[in-house]
N, CA, C and O atoms as a CHARMM CRD file, in Angstrom:
* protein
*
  264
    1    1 UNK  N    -17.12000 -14.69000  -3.19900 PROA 1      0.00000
    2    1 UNK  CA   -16.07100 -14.91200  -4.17100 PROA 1      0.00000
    3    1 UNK  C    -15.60300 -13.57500  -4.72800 PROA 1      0.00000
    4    1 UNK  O    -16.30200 -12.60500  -5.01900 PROA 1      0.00000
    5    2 UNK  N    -14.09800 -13.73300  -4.83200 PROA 2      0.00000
    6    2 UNK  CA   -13.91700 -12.36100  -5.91100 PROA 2      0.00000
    7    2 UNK  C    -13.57500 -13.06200  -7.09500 PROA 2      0.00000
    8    2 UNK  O    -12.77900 -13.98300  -7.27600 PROA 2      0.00000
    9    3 UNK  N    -14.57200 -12.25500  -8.11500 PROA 3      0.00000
   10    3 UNK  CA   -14.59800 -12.57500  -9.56800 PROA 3      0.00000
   11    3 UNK  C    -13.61500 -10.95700 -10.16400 PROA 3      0.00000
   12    3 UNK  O    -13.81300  -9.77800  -9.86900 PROA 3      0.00000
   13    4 UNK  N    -12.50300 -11.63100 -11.13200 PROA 4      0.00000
   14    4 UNK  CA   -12.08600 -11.19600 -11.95800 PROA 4      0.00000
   15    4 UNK  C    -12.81900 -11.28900 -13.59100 PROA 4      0.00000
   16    4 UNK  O    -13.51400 -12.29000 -13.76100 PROA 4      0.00000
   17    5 UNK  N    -12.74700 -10.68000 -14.33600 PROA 5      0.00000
   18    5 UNK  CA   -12.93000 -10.94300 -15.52200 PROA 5      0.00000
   19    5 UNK  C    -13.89200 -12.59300 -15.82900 PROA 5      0.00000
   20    5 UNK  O    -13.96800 -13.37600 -16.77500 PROA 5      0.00000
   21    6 UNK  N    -14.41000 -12.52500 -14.64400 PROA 6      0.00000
   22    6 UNK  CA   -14.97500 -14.34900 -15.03600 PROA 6      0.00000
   23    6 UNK  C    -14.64700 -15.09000 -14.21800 PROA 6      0.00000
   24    6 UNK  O    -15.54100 -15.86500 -13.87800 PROA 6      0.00000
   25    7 UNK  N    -13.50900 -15.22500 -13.61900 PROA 7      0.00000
   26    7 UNK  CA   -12.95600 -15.88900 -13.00800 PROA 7      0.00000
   27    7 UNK  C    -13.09900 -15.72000 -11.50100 PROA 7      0.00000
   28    7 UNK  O    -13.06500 -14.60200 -10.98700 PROA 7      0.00000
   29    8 UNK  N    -13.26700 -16.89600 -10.75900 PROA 8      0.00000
   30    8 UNK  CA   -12.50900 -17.09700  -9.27800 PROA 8      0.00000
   31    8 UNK  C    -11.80000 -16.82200  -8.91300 PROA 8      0.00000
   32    8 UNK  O    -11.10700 -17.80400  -8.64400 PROA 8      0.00000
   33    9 UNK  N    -11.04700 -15.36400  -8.44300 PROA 9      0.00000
   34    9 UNK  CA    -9.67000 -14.95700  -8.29000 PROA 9      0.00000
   35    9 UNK  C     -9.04700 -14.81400  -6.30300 PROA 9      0.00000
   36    9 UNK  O     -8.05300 -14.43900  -5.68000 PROA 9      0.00000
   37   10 UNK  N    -10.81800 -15.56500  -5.95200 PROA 10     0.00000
   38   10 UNK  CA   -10.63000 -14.97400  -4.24900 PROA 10     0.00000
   39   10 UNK  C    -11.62700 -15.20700  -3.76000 PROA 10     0.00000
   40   10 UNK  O    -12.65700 -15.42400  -4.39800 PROA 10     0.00000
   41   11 UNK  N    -11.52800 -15.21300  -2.43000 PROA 11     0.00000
   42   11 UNK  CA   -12.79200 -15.52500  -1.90200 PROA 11     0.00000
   43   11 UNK  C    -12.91500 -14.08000  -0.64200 PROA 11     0.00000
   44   11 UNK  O    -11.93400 -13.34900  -0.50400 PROA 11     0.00000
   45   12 UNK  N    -14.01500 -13.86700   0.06100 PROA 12     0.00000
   46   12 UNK  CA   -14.18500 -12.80800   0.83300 PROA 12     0.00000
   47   12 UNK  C    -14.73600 -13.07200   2.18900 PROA 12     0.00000
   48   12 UNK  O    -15.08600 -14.21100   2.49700 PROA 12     0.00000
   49   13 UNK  N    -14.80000 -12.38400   2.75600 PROA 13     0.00000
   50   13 UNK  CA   -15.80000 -12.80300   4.24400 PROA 13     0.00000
   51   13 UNK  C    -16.00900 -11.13100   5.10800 PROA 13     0.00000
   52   13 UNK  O    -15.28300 -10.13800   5.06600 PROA 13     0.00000
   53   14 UNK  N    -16.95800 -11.31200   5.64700 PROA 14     0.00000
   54   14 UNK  CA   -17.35400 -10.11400   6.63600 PROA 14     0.00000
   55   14 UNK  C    -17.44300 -10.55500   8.01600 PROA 14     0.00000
   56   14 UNK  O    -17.51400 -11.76300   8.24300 PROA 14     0.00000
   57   15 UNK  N    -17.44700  -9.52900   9.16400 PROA 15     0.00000
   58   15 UNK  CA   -17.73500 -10.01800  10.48500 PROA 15     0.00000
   59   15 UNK  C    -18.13400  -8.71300  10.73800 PROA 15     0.00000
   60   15 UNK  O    -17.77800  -7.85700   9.92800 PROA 15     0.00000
   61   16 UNK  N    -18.85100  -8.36100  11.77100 PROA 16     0.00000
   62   16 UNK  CA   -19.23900  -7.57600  12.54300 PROA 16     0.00000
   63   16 UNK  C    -18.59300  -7.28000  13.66000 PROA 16     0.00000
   64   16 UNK  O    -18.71800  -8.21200  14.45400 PROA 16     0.00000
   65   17 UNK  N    -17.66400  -6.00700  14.28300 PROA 17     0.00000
   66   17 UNK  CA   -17.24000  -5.78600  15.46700 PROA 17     0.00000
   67   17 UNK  C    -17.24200  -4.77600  16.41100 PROA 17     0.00000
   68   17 UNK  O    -16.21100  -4.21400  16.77900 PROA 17     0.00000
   69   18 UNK  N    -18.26700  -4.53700  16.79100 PROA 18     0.00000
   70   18 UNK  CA   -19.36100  -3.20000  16.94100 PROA 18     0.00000
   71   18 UNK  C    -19.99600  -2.80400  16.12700 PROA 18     0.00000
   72   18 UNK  O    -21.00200  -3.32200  15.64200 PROA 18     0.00000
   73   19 UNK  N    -19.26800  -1.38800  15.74500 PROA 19     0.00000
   74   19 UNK  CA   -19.96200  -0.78600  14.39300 PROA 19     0.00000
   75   19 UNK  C    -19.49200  -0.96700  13.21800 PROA 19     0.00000
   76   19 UNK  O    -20.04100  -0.77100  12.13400 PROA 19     0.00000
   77   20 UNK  N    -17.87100  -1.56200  13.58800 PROA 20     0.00000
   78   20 UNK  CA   -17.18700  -1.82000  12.35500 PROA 20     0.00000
   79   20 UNK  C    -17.56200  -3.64200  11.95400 PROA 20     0.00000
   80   20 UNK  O    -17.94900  -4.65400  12.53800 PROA 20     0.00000
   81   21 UNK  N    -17.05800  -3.10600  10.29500 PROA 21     0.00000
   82   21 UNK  CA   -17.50400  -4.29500   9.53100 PROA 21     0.00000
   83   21 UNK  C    -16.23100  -4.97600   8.80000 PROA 21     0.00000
   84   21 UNK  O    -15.80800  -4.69100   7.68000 PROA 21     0.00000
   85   22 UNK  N    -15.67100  -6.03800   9.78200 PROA 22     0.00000
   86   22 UNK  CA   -13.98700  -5.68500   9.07000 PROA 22     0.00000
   87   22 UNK  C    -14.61700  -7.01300   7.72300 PROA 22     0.00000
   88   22 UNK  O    -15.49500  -7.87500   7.74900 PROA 22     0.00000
   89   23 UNK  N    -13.74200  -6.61300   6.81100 PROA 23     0.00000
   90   23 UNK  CA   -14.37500  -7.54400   5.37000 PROA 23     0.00000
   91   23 UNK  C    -12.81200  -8.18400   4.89400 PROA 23     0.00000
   92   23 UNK  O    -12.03000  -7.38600   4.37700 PROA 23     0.00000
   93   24 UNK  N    -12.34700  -9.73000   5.09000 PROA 24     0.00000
   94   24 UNK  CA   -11.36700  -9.81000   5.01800 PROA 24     0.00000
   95   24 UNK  C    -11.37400 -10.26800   3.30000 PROA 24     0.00000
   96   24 UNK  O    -12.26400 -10.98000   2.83500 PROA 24     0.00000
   97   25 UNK  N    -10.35400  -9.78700   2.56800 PROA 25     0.00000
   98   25 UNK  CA   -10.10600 -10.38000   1.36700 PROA 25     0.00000
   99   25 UNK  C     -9.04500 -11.38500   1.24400 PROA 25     0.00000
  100   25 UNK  O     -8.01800 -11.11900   1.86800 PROA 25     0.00000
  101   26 UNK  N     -9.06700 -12.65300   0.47300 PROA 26     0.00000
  102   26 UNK  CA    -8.23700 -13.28400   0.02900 PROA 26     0.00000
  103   26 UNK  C     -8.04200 -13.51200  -1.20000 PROA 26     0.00000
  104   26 UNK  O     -8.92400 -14.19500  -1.72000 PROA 26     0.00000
  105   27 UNK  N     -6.75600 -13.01800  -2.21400 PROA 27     0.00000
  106   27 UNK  CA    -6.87100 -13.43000  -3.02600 PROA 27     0.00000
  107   27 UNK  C     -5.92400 -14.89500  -3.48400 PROA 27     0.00000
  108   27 UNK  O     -5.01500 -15.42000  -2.84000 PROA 27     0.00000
  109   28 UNK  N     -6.40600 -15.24200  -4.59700 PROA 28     0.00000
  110   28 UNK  CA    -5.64200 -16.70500  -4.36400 PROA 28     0.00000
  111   28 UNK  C     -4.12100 -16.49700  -5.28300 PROA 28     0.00000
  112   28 UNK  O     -3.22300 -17.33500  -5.37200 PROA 28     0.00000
  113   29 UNK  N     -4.15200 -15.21000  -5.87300 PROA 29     0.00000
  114   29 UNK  CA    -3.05600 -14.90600  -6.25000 PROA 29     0.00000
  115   29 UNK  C     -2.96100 -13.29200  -6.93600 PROA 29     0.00000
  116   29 UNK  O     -3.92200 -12.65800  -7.37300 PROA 29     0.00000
  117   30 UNK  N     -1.60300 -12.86000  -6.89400 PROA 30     0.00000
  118   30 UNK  CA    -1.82100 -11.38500  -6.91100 PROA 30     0.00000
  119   30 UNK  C     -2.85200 -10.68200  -8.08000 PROA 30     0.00000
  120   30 UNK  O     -2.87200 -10.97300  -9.27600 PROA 30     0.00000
  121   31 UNK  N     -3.69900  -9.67000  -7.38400 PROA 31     0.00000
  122   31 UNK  CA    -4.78700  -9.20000  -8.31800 PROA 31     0.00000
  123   31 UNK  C     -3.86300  -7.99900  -9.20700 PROA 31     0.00000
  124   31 UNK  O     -2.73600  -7.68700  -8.82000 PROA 31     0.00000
  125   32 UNK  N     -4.61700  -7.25500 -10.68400 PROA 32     0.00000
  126   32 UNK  CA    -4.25700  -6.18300 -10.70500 PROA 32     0.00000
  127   32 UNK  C     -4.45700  -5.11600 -10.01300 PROA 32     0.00000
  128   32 UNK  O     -5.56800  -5.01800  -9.49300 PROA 32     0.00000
  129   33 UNK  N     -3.60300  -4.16300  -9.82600 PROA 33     0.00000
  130   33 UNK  CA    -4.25500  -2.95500  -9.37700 PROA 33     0.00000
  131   33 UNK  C     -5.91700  -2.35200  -9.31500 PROA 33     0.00000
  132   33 UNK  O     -6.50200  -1.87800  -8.34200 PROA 33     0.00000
  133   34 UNK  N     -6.40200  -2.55100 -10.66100 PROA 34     0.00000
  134   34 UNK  CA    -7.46300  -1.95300 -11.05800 PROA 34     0.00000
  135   34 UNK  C     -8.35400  -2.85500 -10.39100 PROA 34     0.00000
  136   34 UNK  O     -9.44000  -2.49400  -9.93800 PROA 34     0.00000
  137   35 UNK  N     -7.85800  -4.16100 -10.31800 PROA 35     0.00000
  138   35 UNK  CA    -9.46200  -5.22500  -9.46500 PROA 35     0.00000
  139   35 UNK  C     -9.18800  -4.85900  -7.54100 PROA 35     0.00000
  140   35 UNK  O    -10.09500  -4.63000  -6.74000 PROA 35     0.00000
  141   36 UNK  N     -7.94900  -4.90000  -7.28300 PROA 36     0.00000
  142   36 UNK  CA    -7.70500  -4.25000  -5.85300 PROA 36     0.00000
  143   36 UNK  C     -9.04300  -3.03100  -5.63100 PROA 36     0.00000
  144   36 UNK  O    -10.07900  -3.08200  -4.96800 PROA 36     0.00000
  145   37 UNK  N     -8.59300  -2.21900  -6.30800 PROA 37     0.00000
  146   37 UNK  CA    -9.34300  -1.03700  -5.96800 PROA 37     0.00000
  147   37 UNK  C    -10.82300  -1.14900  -6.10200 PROA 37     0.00000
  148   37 UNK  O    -11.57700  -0.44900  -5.42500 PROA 37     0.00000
  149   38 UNK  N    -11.25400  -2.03900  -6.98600 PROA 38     0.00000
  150   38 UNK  CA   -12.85300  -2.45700  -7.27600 PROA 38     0.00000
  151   38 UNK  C    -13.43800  -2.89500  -6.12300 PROA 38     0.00000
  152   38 UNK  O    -14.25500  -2.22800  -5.48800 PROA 38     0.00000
  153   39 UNK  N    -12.86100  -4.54900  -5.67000 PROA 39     0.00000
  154   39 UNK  CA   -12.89200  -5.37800  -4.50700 PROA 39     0.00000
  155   39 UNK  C    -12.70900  -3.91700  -3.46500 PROA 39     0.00000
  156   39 UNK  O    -13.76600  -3.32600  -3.24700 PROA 39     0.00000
  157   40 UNK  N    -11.85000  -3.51900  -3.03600 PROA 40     0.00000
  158   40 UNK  CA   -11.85000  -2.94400  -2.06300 PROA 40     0.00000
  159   40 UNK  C    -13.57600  -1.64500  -2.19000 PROA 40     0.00000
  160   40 UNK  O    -14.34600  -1.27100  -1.30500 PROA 40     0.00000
  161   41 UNK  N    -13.54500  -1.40800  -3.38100 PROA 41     0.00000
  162   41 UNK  CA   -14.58800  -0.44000  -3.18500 PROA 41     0.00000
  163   41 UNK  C    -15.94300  -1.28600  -2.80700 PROA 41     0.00000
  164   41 UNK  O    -16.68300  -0.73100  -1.99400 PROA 41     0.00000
  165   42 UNK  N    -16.37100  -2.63000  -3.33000 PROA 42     0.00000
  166   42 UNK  CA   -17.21800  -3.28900  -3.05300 PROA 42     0.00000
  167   42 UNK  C    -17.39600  -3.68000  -1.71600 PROA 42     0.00000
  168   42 UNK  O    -18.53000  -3.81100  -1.25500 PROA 42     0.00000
  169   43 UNK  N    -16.31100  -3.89200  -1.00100 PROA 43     0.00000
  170   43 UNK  CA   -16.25500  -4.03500   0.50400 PROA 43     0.00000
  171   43 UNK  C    -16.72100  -3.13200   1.12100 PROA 43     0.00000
  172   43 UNK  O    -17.51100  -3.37400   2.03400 PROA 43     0.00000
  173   44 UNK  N    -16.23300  -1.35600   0.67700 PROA 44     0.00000
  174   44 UNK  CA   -16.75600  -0.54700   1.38800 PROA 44     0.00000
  175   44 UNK  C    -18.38000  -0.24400   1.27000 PROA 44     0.00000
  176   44 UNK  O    -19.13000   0.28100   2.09300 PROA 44     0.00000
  177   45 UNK  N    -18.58500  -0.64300   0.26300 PROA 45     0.00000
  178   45 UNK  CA   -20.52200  -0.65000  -0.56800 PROA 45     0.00000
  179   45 UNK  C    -21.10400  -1.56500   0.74400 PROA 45     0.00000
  180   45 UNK  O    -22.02000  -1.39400   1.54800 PROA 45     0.00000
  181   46 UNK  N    -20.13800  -2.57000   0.54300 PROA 46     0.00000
  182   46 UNK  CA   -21.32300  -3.90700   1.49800 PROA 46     0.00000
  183   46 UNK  C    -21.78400  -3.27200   2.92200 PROA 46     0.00000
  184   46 UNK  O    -22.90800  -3.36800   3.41500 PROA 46     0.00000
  185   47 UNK  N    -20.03600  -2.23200   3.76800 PROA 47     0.00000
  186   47 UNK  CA   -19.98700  -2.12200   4.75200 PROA 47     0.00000
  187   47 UNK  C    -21.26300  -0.73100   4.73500 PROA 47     0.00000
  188   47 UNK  O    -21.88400  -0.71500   5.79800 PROA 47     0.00000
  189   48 UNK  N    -21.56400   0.01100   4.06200 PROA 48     0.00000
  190   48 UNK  CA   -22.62000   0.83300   4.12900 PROA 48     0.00000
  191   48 UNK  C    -23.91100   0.47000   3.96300 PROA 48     0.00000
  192   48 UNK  O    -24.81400   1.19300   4.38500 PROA 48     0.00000
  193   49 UNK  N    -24.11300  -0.50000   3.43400 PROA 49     0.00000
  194   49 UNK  CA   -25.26800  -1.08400   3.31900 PROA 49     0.00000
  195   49 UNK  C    -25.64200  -1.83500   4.98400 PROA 49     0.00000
  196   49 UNK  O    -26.65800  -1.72900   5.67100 PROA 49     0.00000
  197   50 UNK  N    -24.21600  -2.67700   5.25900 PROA 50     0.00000
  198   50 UNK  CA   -25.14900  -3.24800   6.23100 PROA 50     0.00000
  199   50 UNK  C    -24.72200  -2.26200   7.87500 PROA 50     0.00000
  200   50 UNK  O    -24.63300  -2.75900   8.99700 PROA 50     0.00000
  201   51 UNK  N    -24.55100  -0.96800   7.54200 PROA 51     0.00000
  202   51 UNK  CA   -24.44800  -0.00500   8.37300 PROA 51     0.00000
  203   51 UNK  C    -23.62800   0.02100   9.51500 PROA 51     0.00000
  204   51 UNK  O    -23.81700   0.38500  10.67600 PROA 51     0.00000
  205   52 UNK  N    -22.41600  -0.57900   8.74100 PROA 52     0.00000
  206   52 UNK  CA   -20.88000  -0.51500   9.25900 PROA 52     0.00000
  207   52 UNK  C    -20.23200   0.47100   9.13300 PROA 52     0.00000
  208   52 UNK  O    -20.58800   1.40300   8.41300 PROA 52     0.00000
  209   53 UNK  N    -18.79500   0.44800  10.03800 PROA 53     0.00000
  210   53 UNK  CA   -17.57900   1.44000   9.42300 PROA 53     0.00000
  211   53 UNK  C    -16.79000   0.39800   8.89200 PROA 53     0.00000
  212   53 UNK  O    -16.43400  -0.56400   9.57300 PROA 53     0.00000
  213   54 UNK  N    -16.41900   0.59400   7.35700 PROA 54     0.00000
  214   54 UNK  CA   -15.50400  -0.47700   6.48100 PROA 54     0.00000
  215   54 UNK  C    -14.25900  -0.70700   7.40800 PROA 54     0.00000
  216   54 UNK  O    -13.83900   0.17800   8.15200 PROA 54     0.00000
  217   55 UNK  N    -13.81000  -1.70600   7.33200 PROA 55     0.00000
  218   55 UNK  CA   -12.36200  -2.09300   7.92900 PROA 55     0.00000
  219   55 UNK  C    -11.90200  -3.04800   7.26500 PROA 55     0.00000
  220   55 UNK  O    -11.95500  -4.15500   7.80000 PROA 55     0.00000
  221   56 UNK  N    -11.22400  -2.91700   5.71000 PROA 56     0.00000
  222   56 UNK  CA   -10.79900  -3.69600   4.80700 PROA 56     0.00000
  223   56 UNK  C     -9.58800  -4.25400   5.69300 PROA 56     0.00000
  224   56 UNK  O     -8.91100  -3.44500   6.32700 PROA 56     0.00000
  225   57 UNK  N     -9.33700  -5.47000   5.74000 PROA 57     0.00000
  226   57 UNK  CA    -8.22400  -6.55000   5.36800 PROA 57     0.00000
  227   57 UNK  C     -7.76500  -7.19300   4.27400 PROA 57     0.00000
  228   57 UNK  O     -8.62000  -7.76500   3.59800 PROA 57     0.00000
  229   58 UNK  N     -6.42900  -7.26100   3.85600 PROA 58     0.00000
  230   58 UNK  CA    -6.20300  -8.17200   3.10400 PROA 58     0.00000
  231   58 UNK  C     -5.44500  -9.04300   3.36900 PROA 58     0.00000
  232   58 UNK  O     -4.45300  -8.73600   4.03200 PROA 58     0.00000
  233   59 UNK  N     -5.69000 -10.85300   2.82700 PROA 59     0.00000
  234   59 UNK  CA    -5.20700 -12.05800   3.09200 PROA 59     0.00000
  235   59 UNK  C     -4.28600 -12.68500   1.87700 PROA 59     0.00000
  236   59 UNK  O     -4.40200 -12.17200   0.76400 PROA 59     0.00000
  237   60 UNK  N     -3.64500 -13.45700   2.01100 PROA 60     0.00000
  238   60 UNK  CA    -3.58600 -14.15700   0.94000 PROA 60     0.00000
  239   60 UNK  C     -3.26900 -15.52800   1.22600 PROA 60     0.00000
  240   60 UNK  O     -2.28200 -15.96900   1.81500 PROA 60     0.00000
  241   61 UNK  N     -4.40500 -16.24200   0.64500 PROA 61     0.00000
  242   61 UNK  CA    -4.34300 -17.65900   0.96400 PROA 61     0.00000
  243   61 UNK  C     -2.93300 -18.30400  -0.18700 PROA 61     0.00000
  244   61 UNK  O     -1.91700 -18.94600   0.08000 PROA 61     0.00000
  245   62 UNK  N     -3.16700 -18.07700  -0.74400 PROA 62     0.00000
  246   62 UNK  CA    -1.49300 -18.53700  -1.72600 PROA 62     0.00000
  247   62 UNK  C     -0.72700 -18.45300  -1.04200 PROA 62     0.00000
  248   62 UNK  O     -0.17600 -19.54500  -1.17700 PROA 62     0.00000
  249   63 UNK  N      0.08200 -17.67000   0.05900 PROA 63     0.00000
  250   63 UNK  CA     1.21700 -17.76100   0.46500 PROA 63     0.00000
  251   63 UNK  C      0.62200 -18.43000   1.81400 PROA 63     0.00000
  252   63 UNK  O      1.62200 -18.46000   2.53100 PROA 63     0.00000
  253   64 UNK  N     -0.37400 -18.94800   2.51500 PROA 64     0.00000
  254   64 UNK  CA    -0.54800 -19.58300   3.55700 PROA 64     0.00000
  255   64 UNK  C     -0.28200 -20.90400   3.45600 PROA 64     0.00000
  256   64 UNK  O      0.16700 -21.65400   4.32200 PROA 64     0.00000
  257   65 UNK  N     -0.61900 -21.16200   2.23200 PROA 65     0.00000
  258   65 UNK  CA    -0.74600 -22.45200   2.20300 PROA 65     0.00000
  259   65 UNK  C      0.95000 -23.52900   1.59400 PROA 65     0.00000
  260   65 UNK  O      1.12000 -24.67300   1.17500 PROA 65     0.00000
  261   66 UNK  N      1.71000 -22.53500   1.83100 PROA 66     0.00000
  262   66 UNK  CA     3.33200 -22.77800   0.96600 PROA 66     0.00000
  263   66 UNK  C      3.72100 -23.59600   2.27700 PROA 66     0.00000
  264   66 UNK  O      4.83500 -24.11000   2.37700 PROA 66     0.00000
């Protein structure tokens, strides 16, 4: 999940594709700037931990579902 301020603002997912770790984000509606850059830094945390090269995506299920 991506948590804003408390809130449910998104959900996340990882895959493995070699060495890279692409980490797709969805948010369910536009984030601020300042949580973009968080989420995205947390993606890159996960991808070092589980001894990836980060390969952020971003989704947005709000406009998929129109």
């Amino acid at each position: 999940m991506i948590l804003v301020d408390g809130r449910i603002d998104g959900v996340w997912s990882h895959k493995r594709k070699g060495r890279r770790l692409v980490v797709r984000l969805e948010p369910f509606a536009k984030l601020p700037e300042w949580a973009r850059n968080r989420v995205e830094s947390e993606a890159e945390r996960l991808a070092e931990f589980l001894e990836g090269t980060p390969e952020v995506v971003w989704g947005d299920r709000a406009r998929r579902k129109s």
